[in-house]
N, C-alpha and C positions, 0 to 999 in steps of 0.2 A: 561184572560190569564196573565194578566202583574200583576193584585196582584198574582197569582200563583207565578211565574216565583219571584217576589219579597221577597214572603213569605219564598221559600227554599234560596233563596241568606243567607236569615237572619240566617239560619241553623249554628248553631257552630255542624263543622265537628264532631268535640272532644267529641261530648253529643250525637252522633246519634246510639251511643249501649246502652246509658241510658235506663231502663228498663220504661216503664209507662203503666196503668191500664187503656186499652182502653174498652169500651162496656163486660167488664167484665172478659178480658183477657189481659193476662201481655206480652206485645211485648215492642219490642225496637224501636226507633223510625223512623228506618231505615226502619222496617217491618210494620210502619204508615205508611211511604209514597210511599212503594211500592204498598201497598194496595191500598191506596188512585189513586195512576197513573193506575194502572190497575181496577180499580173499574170503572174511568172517560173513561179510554180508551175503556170498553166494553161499554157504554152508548154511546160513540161518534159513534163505529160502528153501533149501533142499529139506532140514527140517520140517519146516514147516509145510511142506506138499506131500511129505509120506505121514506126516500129523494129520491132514485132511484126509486123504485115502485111509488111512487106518479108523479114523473116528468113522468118516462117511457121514460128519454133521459138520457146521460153520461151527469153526471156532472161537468164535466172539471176540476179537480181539478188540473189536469198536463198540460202543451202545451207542447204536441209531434214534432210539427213543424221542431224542429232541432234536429240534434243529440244526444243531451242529454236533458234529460224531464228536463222541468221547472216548480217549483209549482207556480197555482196561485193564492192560497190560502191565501200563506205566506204576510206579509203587507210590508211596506219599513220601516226599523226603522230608 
């Protein structure tokens, strides 16, 4: 995740309607990384549904505990 998270930092805003020849379509490259986030995000849920059927428990990815959910997924940067 942190070369991800790095990778777009690198992004010059100014170039992201630049047009380029992906897998043999001409998209911009704002339309790369939407693809690309939503590409990873339907693989993260498919993960995570054969993680639930295999455990056969909630995975706590939240603590409900208090009033407001807390992830605990997220790391302490």
């Amino acid at each position: 995740m942190d070369e991800a998270v790095a990778a777009l930092a690198r992004l010059d805003p100014d170039k992201l309607l630049e047009k380029h020849r992906i897998q043999g379509l001409e998209v911009s490259a704002l339309e790369a990384v939407l693809h690309v986030v939503e590409h990873f995000s339907m693989h993260t849920g498919q993960i995570i549904l054969l993680a639930k059927m295999y455990a056969e428990v909630d995975l706590e990815f939240y603590d409900f505990s208090d009033s407001t959910p807390v992830p605990k997924w997220k790391r302490e940067q």
